[in-house]
N, C-alpha and C positions, 0 to 999 in steps of 0.2 A: 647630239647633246654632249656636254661635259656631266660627266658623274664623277663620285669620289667613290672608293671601294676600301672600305677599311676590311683588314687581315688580307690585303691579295696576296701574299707569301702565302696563306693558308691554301688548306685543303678547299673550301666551297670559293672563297674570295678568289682563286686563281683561274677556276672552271668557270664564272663569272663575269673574270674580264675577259677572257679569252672570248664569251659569246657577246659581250658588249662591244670588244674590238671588231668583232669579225662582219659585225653591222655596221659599223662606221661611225662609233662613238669616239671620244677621247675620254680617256680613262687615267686617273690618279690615284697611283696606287699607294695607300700608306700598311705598314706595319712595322712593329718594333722589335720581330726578329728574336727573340726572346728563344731560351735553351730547354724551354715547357718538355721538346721534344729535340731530336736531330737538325740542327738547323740548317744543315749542308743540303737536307731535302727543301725545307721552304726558299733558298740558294736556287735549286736547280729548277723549282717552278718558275720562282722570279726571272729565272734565265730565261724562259720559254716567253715570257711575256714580256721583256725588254729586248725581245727581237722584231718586235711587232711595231708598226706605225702606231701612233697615236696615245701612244703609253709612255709615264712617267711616272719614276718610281723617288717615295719620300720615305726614311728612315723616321717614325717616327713613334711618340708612343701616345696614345691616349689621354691618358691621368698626365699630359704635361698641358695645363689650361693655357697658359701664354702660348704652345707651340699649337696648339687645336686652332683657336681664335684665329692666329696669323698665319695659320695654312686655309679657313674659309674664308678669310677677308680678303685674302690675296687672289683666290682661285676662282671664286663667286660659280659656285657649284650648281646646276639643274638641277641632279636629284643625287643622291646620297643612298647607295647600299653597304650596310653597316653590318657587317660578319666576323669582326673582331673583336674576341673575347679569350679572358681564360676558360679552355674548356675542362670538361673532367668531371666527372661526376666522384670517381673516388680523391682524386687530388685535392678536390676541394675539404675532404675532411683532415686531410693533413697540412694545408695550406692556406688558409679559408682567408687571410689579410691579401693573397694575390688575387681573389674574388672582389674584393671591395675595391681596389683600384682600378682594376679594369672595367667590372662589369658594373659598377655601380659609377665611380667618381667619372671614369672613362664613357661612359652614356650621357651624364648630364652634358659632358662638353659638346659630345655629337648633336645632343639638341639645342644647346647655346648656339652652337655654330650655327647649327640648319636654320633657327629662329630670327638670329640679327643679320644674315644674306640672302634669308626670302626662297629659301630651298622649295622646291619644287613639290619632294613626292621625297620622304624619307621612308625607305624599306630596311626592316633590321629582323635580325638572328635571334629568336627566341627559341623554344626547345620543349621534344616530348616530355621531359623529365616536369614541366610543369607538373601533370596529371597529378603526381606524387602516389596520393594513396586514393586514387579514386579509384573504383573495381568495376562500375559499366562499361562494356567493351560494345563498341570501337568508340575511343574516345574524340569527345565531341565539342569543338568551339562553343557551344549555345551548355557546357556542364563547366561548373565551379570550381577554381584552378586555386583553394584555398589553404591546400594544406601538402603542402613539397616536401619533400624527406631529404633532400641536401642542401646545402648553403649553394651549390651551384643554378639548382634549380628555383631558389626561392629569389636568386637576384636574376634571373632572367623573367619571372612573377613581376619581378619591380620594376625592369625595362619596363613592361608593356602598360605597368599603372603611370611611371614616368611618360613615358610617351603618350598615351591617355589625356594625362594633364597639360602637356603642350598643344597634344590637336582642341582643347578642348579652351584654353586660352590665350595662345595666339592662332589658333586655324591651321595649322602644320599640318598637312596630311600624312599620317603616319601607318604603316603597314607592319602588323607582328607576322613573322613564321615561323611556328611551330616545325623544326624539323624532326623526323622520325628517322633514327638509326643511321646517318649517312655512311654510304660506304663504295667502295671500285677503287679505279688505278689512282696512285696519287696522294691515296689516303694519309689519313694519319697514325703513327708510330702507334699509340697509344691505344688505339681501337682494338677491337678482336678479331676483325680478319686478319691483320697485323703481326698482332704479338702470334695469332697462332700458325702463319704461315713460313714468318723467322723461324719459330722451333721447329717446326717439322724439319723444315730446308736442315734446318742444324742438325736433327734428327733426337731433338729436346720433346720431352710429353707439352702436353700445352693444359692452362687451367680451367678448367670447366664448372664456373659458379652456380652453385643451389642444386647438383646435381646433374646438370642439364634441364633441370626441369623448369627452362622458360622461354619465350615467345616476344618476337619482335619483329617492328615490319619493319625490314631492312628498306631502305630505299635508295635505289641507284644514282650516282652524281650525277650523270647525264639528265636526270629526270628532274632531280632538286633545282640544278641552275636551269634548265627550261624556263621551271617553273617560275622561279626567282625572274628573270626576264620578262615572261609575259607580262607575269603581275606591276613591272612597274610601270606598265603603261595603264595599270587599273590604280586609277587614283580615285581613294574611298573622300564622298561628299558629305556632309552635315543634311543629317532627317531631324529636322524637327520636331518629325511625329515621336522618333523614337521615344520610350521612356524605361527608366530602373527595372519600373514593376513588369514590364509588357515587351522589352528587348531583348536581343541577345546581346549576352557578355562578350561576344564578339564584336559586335559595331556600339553605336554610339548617336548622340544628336550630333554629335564630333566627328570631326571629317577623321575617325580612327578603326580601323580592321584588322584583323588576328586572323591568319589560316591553317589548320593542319596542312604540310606538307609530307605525306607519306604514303606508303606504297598499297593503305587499304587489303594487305594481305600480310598477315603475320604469319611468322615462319618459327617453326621450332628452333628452338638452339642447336639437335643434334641432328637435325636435317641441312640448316646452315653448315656443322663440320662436315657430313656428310659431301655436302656439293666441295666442298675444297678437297677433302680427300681425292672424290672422282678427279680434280681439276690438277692436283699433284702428282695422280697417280701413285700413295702411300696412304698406310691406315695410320693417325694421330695414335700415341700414346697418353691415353688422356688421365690427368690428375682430377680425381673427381674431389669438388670443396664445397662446404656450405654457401648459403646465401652472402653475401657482401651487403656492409651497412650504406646506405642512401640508395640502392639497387629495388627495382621494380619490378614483380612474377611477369608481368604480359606489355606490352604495349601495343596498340591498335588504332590507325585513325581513321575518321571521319574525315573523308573529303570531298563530299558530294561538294559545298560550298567553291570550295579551290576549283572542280570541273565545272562550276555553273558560271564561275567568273571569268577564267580562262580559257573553257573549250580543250581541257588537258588536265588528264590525271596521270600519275607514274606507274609503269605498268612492267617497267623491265624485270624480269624474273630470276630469283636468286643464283637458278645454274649459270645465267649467262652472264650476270653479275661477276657472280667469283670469278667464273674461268678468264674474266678479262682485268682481272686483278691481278689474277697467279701470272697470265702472259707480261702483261708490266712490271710486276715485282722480276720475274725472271730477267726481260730486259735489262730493266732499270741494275738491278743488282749482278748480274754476271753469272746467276744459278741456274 
């Protein structure tokens, strides 16, 4: 099939085509390449994946609605995995107008497009950070995603009501997922295996928000694009029966579905430094700091749902996580 892969210079969109290609898809890759982070790294993925049959690489951006339009009219796309976005959970408090154009102006065009050439199965990037301030743990697709504590997470909230309204009046079948903590080789700048693997190597302290005192389920790349893969051969149908009072927030009478994507085991923060330490062989110098503002004490998910649809939940374990980060980063960088 032909798909479209928005962000494939990204971190998950790269891990994506790469599994899309390696089954004999044709894949169109767009991103706009933007200096969010080091772009000489989204460079050297995009290199990996324009050495591949079947891949075609479009410079472009989102938020430009003449160049969306005329890249679906032109392409007439099967199905559509849409993983580009500004991400950030703190940038967005310093930035919050680069949120509106991507995640928000940039989404309607992806569902213009998918709407007027009959897309198949649109799947897109939605994010733990919904939960916001909810506190029952492991959080659960079928609990109320009503109240986000950053402007990043309240327009990935709006994806999923936008997309909602598309499966619900032209019939688009659309797929939200929830990702938890992504992280391994390849990552991005910005994350905290990241920033805190640079400083060591530097032999710099690294920052340790609220203390240490929080919990996350990290979830490994190899596990997320699995996932991401299976699912888009699970195309959610219109129940009927559904209703407001008697459904989950997850589905719909609309052919529309939402998944936790994550590893169902959360992991302390300073058992995460921990595994890197071992995987560096060095103890962190750690700057201990308050909490950060739009930052959340636990994240936890629920994915019974995700393994009843797929027959796969992510399972790969933080030590062996890291230690194939630290081996890349070492690679990759010359350290």
């Amino acid at each position: 099939m032909k798909y479209l892969v928005t962000g494939a210079a990204g971190f998950i969109g790269f891990y994506v085509s790469q599994r899309l290609l390696a089954a004999g898809h044709s894949v169109v890759g767009i991103d706009n390449l933007n200096d969010y982070y080091d772009v000489s790294l989204k460079l050297a993925r995009l290199a990996q994946l324009e050495n591949k049959d079947g891949f075609e690489f479009i410079k472009l951006d989102l938020a430009d609605r003449e160049g969306m339009a005329s890249l679906f009219a032109g392409q007439r796309f099967e199905r559509v995995i849409h993983l580009a976005a500004q991400a950030g959970v703190r940038y967005s408090i310093q930035n919050p107008l680069a949120y509106a154009d991507s995640n928000l102006v940039g989404f309607v065009n992806i569902l213009e497009g998918c709407r007027h050439n009959k897309v198949g199965h649109l799947l897109y990037a939605s994010s733990s950070s919904v939960y916001g301030l909810n506190k029952k743990q492991p959080f659960s697709t079928d609990d109320s995603v009503d109240h986000p504590v950053s402007l990043y997470a309240a327009t990935k909230k709006a994806n999923e009501l936008m997309a909602h309204t598309y499966s619900h009046l032209y019939g688009l079948p659309t797929t939200g997922l929830r990702f938890f903590t992504v992280y391994g080789p390849w990552g991005r700048p910005d994350m905290a295996l990241f920033k805190f693997t640079k400083a060591m190597v530097a032999g710099q302290s690294i920052d340790v928000y609220n203390h240490g005192e929080m919990r996350r389920d990290f979830t490994y790349i190899d596990d997320i694009a699995e996932a991401i893969v299976r699912l888009q051969d699970v195309i959610p149908q219109s129940d009927p029966n559904w209703t407001v009072e008697q459904g989950s927030p997850a589905s719909s009478s609309a052919p529309y579905c939402v998944y936790n994507i994550g590893n169902n085991n959360p992991v302390k923060l300073m058992t995460y430094i921990s595994a890197l330490e071992q995987a560096l062989g060095m103890v962190a110098d750690k700057n201990m700091l308050p909490m950060q503002p739009g930052d959340v004490h636990e994240t936890s998910a629920d994915t019974q749902p995700l393994s009843q649809a797929i027959g796969f939940a992510p399972e790969t374990s933080v030590e062996q996580g890291v230690q194939n980060f630290v081996d890349w980063y070492r690679d990759f960088y010359q350290v």
